[in-house]
N, C-alpha and C positions, 0 to 999 in steps of 0.2 A: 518490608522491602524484599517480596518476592525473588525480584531479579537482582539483586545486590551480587557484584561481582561479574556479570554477565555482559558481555560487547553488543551494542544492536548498531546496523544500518537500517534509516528510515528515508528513501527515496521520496523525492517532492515533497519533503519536509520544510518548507517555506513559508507556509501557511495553511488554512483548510481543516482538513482530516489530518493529512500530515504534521503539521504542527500539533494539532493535538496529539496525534499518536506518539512523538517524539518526546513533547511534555510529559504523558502519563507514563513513560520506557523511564524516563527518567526521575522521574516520583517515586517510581519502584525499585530503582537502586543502578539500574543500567546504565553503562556508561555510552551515551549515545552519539554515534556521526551521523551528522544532521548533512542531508544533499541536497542538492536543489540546481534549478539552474541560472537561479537571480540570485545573487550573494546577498545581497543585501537582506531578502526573504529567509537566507539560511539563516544569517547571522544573526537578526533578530530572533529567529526560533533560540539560537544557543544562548544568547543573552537572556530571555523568554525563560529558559531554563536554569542559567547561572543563579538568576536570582532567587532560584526556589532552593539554592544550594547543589542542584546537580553539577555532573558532568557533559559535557556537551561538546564536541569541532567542529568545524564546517569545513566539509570540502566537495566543491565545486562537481557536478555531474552528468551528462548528456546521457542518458540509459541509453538511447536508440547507436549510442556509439561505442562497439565492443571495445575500443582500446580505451575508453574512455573509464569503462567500467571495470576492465582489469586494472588498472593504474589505480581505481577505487580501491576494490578488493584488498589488492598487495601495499599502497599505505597502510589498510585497515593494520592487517598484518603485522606490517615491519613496527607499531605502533603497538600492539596489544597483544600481538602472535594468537588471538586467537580471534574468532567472530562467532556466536552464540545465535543472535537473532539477526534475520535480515525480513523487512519488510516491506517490498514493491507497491508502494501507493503512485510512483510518478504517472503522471496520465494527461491526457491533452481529448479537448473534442473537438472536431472540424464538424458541426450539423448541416444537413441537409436533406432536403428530400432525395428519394432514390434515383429518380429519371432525372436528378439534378444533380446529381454528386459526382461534383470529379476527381480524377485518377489522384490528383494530387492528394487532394481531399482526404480519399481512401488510406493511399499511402502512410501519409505524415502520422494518422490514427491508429494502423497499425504497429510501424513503427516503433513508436515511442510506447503503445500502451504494450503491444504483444511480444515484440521484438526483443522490447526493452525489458520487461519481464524475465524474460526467457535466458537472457545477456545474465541478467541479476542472480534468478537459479541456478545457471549453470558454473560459473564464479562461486556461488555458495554451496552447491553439491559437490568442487574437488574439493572445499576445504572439510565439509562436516562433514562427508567422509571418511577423512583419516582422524580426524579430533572423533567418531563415533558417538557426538552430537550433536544437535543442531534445531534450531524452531525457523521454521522458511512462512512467512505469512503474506498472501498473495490477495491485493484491493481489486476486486471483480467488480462484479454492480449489479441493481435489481434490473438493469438495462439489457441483460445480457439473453435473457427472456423474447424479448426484443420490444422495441420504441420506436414507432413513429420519426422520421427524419435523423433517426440515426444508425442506419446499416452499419456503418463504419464502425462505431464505436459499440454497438451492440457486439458484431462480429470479432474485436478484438476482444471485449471483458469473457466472449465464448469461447475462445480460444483460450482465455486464462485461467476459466474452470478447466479446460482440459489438461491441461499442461499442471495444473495441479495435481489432478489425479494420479498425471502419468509419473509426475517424481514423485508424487508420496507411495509409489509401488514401489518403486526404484531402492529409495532413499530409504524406508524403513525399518531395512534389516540393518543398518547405520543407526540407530536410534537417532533418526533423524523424520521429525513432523511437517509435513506443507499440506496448509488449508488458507483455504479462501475464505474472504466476507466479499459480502454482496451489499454496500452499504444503499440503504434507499433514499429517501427526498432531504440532504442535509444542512445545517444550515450554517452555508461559508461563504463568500464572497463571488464564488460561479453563479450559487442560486439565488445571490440578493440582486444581483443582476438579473431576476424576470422580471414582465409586467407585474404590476398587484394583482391583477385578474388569474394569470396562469399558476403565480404561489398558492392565491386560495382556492383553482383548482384542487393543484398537487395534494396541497395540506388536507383538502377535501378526501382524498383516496385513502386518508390514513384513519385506519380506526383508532388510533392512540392520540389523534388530533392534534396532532404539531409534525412539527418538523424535527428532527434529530440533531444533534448537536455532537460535532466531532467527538466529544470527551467519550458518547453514546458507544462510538463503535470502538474509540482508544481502550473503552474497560472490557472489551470483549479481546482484543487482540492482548492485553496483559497476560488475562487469563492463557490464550494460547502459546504465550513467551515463555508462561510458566513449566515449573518439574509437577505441575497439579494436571497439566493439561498434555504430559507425556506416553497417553494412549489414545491421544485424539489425533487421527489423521486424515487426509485425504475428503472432509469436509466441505462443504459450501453453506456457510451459514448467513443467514438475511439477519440486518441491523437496519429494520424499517419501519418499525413501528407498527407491524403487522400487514402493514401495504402490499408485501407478496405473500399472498397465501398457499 
C-alpha cells in the first residue's frame, strides 16, 4: 500500500484509462476523488472501487471550466486539507481530416484536453507548493507525434508534453514531480468502437501484439504517485507496447 495515506484526483475517471487509473490509486492505499463529467460513470468507478475495500467520492467536473475546477480543488481541501496526487486523464476527440476540421472542432479539443489540463495544474501547483509536495501526472498520447485526421488532438496532447515540462521546472524545487504518459493503442470502449479492420491494423503496429489494457498504464502512473518515484520529473513516458519507438 504505497500510497496509503495519500489524496489523488483522477479526471475522466468514468471509465477507460481513467477508471482504471483510479482503481489502481486506490489498491494502493489512496484515498481517491473520482471526476467525471457523467455521474453515473463516476459513481460506478467509486462503487468499482468500494468494493475492493477502498476509498473513493465522486464529484462532478467540467476541466474546460476554471470555476469549475477550483470549486474541485477547494472541496478536495476543505474535505482532506491536503491533495497528494492529481492526475489529468480527462480528454475528448473531435477527428477530422485537416482541410476538413472546423473551428469548432479545434476548439472543443483543445479545450477540454489542454486548457483543461492546464486549469488542473495550475489549481494543483498553488497547493503543492505550500504543503512542499506533490506528484502532478499529466495523460498525453503516442498521438502527439502526430496522426493522420487528428491535428486537433495531436496539437493538444503537444501542448501537454509542454506544459509538463514547463511546471516540472517550475515545480521542483517544491518537491513537487509532473510527467506525462503517452499511452498508445488501448483497450477501452473509444477503441472497441473501430472497424475490425483498423483494430487489427493498429494491433498490427505493435511489436508486443496486443493492445494495452488500462491497468497497463494505471501500474506505471502508481509508480510515479509513489516516495520510489521522487526524482523522476519532467518525463514523457510511452505505455505502447513498444509502438513508439
Amino acid at each position: 500500500m504505497r500510497l496509503g495515506g495519500k489524496v489523488a484526483i483522477v479526471t475522466g475517471a468514468g471509465r477507460g484509462i481513467g477508471r482504471g487509473i483510479a482503481v489502481k490509486l486506490a489498491q494502493e492505499g489512496a484515498k481517491v476523488v473520482v471526476c467525471d463529467m457523467v455521474a453515473e460513470n463516476g459513481e460506478g468507478t467509486v462503487r468499482a472501487i468500494a468494493e475492493q475495500g477502498g476509498e473513493a467520492w465522486f464529484q462532478g467536473c467540467n476541466v474546460a471550466d476554471d470555476k469549475d475546477v477550483s470549486a474541485l480543488f477547494r472541496a478536495v481541501m476543505e474535505r482532506y486539507s491536503a491533495i497528494d496526487i492529481v492526475v489529468n486523464n480527462a480528454g475528448i476527440n473531435r477527428d477530422g481530416m485537416l482541410h476538413k476540421l472546423t473551428l469548432e472542432q479545434w476548439d472543443q479539443v483543445i479545450r477540454v484536453n489542454l486548457t483543461g489540463t492546464f486549469h488542473c495544474v495550475q489549481e494543483a501547483a498553488k497547493i503543492m507548493r505550500n504543503q512542499n509536495f506533490g506528484r502532478i501526472i499529466n495523460i498525453a498520447s503516442a498521438s502527439w507525434l502526430g496522426n493522420i485526421g487528428q491535428a486537433n488532438y495531436a496539437a493538444s496532447k503537444a501542448g501537454v508534453v509542454g506544459l509538463t515540462k514547463t511546471a516540472a521546472r517550475e515545480l521542483a524545487k517544491y518537491n513537487v514531480t509532473v510527467n506525462a504518459i503517452c499511452p498508445g493503442f488501448i483497450d477501452t470502449d473509444m477503441t472497441r468502437g473501430v472497424p475490425e479492420k483498423v483494430w487489427d491494423v493498429m494491433v498490427g503496429k505493435i511489436p508486443m501484439g496486443r493492445a494495452g489494457q488500462p491497468e497497463d498504464v494505471a501500474n506505471v502512473i502508481a509508480f510515479l504517485a509513489s516516495d520510489e518515484a521522487g526524482y523522476v520529473t519532467a518525463e514523457v513516458i510511452n505505455v505502447g507496447g513498444g509502438m513508439v519507438l
